[in-house]
BALOMI-178967 format. One record per residue (C-alpha): residue number from 1; x, y, z; residue in three letters. Coordinates in pm, 1 decimal, always signed. Each point is the difference from the previous one (the first is absolute). Example, Ala and Ser with C-alpha at 12.3 -4.5 7.8 and 13.67 -1.06 7.14 Angstrom:
BEGIN
> k, xx, yy, zz, r
> 1, +1230.0, -450.0, +780.0, Ala .
> 2, +137.0, +344.0, -66.0, Ser .
This chain:
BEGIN
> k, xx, yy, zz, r
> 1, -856.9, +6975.6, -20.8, Unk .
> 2, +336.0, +26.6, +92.2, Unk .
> 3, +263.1, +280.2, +29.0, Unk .
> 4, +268.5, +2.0, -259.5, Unk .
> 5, +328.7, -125.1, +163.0, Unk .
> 6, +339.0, +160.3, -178.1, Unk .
> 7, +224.5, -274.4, -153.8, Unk .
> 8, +351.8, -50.5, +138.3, Unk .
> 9, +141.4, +108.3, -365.6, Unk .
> 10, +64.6, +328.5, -136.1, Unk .
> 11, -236.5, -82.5, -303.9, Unk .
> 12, -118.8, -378.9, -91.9, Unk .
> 13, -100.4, -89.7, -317.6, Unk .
> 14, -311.4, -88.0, -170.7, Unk .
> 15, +83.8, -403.3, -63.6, Unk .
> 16, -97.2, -112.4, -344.8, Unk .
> 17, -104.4, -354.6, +15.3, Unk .
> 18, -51.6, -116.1, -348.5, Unk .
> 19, +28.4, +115.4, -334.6, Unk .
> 20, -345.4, -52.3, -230.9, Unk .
> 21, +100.7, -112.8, -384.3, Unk .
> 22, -234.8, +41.2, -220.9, Unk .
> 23, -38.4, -208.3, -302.9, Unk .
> 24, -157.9, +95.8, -310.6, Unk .
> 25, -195.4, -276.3, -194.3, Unk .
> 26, +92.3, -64.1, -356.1, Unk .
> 27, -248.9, +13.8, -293.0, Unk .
> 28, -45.4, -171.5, -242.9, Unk .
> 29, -116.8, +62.1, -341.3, Unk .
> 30, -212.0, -317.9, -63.8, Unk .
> 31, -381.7, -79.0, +77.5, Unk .
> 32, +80.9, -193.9, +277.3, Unk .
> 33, +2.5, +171.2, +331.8, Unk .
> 34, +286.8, -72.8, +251.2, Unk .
> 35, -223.1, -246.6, +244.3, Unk .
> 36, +179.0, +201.3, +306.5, Unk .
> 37, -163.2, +311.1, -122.1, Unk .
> 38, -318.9, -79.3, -97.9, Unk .
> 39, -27.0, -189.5, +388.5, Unk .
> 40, +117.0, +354.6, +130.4, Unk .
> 41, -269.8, +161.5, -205.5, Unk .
> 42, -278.9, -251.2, +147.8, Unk .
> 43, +178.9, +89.6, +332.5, Unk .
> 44, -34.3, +347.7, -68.8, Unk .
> 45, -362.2, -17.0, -142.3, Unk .
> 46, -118.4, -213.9, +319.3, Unk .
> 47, +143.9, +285.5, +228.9, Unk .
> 48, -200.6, +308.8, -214.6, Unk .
> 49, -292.8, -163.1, +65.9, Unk .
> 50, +51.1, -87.1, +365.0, Unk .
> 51, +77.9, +382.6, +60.4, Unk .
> 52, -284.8, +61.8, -211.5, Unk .
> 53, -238.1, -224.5, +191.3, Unk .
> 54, +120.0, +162.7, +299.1, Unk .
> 55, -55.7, +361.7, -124.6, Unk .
> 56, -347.2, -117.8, -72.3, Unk .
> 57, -77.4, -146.1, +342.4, Unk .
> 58, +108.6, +335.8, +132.2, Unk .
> 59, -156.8, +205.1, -220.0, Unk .
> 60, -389.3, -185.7, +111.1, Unk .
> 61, +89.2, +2.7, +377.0, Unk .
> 62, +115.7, -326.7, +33.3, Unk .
> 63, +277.1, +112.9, +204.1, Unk .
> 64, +31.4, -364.2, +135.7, Unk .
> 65, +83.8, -171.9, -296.2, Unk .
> 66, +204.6, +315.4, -140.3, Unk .
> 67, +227.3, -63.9, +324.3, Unk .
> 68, +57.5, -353.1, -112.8, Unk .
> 69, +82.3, +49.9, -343.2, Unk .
> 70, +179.5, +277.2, +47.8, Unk .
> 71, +191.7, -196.3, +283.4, Unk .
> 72, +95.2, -334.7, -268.1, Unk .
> 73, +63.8, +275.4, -287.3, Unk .
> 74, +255.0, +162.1, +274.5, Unk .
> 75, +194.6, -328.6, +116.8, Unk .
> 76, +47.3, -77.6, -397.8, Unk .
> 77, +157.3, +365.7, -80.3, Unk .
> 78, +98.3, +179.8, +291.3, Unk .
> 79, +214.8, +226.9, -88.7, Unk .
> 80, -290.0, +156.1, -293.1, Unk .
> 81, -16.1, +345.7, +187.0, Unk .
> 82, -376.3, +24.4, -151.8, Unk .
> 83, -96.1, -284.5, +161.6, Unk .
> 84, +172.2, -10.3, +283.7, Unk .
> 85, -143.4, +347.2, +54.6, Unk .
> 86, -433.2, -98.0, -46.6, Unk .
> 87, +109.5, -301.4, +235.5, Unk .
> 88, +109.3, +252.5, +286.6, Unk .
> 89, -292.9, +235.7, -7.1, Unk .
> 90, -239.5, -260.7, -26.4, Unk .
> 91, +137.6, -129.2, +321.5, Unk .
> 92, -13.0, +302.5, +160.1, Unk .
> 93, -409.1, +71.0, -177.9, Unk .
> 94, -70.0, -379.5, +215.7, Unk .
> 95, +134.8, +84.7, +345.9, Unk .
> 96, +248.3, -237.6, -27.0, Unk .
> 97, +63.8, -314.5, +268.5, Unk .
> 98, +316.9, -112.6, +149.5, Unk .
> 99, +97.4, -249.2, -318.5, Unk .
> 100, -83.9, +312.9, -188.8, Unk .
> 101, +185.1, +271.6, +95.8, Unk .
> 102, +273.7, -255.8, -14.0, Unk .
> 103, -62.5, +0.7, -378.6, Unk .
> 104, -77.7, +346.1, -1.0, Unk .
> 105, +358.5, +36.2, +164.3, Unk .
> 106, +123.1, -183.0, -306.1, Unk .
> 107, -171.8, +179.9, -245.6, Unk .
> 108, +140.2, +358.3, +150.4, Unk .
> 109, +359.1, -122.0, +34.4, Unk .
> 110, -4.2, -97.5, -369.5, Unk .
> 111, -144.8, +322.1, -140.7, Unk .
> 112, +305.0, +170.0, +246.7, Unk .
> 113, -276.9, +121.4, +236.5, Unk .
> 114, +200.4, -90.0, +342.5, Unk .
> 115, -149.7, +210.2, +230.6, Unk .
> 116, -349.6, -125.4, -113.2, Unk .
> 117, +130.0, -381.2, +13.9, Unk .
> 118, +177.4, +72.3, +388.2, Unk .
> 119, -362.8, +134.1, +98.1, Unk .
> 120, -168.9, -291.5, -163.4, Unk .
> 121, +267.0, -253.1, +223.7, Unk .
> 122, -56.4, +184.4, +347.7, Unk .
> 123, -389.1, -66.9, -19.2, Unk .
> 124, +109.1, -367.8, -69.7, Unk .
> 125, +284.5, -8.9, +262.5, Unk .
> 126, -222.3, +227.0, +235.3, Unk .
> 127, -276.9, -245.7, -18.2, Unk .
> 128, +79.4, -316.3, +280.1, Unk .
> 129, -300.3, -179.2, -216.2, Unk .
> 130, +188.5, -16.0, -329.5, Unk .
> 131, +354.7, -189.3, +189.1, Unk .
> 132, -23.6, -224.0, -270.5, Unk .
> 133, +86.2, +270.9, -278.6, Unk .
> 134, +290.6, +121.8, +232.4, Unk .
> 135, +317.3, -155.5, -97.0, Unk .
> 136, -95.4, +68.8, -388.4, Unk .
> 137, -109.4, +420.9, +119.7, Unk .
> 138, +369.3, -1.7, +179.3, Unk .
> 139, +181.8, -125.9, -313.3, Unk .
> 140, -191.5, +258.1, -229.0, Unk .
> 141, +55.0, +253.2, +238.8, Unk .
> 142, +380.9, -64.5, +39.4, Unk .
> 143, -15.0, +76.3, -410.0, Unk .
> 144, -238.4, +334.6, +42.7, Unk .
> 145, +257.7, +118.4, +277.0, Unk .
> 146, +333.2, -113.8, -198.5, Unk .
> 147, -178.7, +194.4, -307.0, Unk .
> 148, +47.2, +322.7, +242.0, Unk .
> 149, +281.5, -45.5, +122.5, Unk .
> 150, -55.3, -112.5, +297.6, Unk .
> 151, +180.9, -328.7, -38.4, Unk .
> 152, +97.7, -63.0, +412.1, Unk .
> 153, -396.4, +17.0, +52.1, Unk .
> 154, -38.2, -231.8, -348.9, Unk .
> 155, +226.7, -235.5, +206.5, Unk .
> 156, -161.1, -6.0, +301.8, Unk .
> 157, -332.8, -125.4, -224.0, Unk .
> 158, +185.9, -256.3, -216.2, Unk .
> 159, +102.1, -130.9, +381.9, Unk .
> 160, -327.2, -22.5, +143.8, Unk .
> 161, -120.1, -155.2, -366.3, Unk .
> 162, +184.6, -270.6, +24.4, Unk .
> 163, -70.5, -92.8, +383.6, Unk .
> 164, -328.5, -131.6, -54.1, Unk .
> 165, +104.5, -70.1, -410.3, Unk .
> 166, -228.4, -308.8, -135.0, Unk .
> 167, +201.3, -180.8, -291.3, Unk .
> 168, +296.1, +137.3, -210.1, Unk .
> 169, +164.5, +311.5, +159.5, Unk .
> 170, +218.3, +37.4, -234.8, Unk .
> 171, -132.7, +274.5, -197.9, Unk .
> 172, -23.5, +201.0, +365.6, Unk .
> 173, +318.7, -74.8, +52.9, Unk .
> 174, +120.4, +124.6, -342.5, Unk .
> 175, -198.6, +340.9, +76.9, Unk .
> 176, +179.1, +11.7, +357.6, Unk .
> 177, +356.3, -60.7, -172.2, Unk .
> 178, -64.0, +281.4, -223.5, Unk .
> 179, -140.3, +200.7, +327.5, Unk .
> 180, +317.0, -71.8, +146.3, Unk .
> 181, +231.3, +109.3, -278.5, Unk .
> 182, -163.4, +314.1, -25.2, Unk .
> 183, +119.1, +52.1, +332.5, Unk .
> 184, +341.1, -62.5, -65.4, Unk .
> 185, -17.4, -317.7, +186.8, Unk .
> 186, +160.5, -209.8, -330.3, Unk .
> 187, +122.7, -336.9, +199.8, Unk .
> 188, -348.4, -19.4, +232.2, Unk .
> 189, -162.3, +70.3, -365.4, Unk .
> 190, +247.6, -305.1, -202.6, Unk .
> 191, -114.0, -221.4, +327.8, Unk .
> 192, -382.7, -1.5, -58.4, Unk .
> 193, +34.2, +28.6, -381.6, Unk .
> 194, +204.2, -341.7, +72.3, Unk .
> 195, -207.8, -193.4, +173.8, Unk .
> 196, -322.8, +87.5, -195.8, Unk .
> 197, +206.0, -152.9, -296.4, Unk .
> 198, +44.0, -280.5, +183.1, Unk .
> 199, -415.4, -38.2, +94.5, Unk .
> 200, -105.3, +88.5, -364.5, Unk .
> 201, +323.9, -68.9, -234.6, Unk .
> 202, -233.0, +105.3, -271.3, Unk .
> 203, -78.9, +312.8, +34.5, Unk .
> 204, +239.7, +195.0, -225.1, Unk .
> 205, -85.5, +301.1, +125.9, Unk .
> 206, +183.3, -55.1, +285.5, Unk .
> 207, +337.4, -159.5, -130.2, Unk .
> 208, -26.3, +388.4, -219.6, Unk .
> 209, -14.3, +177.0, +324.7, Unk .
> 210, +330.0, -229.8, +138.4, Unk .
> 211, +182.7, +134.0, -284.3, Unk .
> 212, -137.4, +370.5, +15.9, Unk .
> 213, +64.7, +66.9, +375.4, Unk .
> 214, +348.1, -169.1, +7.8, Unk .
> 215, +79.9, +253.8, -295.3, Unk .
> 216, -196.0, +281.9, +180.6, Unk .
> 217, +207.9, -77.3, +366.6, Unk .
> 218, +321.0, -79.7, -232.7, Unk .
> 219, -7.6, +380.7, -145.1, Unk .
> 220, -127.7, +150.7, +287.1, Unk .
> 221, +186.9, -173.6, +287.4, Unk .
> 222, +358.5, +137.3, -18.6, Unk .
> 223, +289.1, -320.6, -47.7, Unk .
> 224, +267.2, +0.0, +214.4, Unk .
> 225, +342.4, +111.9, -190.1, Unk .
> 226, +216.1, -262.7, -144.6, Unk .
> 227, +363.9, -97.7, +168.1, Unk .
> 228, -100.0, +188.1, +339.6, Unk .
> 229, +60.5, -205.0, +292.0, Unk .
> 230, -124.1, +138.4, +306.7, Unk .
> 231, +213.4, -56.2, +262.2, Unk .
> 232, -131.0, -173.2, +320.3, Unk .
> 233, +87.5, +156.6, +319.9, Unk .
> 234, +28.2, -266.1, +317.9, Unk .
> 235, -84.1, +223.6, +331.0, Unk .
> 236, +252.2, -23.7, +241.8, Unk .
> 237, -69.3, -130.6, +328.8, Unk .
> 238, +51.0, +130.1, +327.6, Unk .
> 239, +278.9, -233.5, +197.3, Unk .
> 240, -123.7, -153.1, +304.2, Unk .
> 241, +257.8, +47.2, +294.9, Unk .
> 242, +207.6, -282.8, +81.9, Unk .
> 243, -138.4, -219.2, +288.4, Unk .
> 244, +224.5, +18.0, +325.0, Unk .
> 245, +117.1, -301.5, +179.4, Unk .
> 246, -123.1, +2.7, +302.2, Unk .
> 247, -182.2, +343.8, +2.9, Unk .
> 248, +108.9, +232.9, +264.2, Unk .
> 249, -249.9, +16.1, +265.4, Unk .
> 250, -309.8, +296.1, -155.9, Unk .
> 251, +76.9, -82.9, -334.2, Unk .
> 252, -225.6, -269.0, -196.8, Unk .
């Protein structure tokens, strides 16, 4: 869509923004089950045969109702690569609309397939008809774009996404933060990471990026050395000449 702009650093780094923990359940040895497993098992069970049902639909033709399943099975797990995957070609098999390729876009951008998710996002930004799917395509295209590197462009989306923005911005604004320090651009990034704290003081995610950017422009942005004291320099000025009285006659 856009031609890659070079960043104003030497070499900007990829910005973690959260670490995943992963906790391993404890068994026991009794015949009671732990209730929180056996309600992820039923969890787990209801999803197998949701993907089945949907595998079925497919499999007789019903490529309508394969669409929909396979669209609720996505939005519960969609970062399952398998699923994610049937999702997109199925979209593609159904010549997808507007609100589609949107979700098509989504679907290609989590199985890391940005080129086919920035194609998916110009249809929907190309089409004057869909100007209602427009400030969500410009936010997901901002994160396609930032994902190659081309995080001025990514900027330039997150800015037009939150112009017409319905609702919380804050999650735009903690994409065009991150935009922003990827550019080197650490205080304009601290700013907007700021003040979407202050619209959704929930949202941990973003109180995490604070702390990661003001350690990222901390070890990048070279500190001024201790006990030097710059010396201010007051520019001399020119002295007027001394006002005759009276002038002699020519001379003002």
């Amino acid at each position: 869509m856009i031609a890659m702009k070079k960043s104003p650093m030497n070499k900007i780094h990829v910005i973690a923004l959260a670490c995943l923990l992963t906790l391993g359940a404890c068994k026991t040895d009794g015949s009671l089950e732990d209730p929180a497993n056996s309600l992820l098992g039923m969890k787990d069970e209801t999803e197998a045969h949701e993907i089945k049902a949907a595998e079925d639909a497919l499999a007789s033709g019903n490529t309508k109702d394969a669409l929909e399943l396979f669209r609720v099975v996505h939005e519960k797990k969609p970062k399952n690569a398998k699923i994610t995957l049937r999702y997109a070609q199925l979209l593609r098999q159904t010549g997808a609309s507007p609100a589609m390729l949107v979700e098509l876009a989504a679907a290609d951008i989590a199985l890391g397939d940005f080129n086919g998710g920035e194609k998916a996002l110009n249809a929907v930004l190309e089409d004057q008809k869909a100007s209602a799917l427009h400030t969500e395509a410009y936010n997901m295209m901002g994160v396609v774009l930032d994902a190659k590197g081309q995080h001025k462009d990514a900027e330039d989306m997150y800015h037009q996404a939150l112009a017409g923005w319905k609702g919380n911005p804050a999650s735009v604004m903690n994409n065009l933060a991150l935009s922003l320090a990827n550019q080197g651009l650490f205080d304009q990034s601290l700013t907007t990471l700021r003040k979407a704290l202050v619209i959704a003081p929930d949202k941990q995610e973003v109180a995490r990026n604070i702390q990661i950017v003001s350690d990222l422009r901390d070890n990048i942005v070279p500190a001024a050395p201790k006990g030097v004291v710059r010396k201010v320099v007051t520019p001399k000025l020119k002295a007027k000449p001394a006002a005759c009285s009276p002038c002699p006659p020519g001379q003002l």
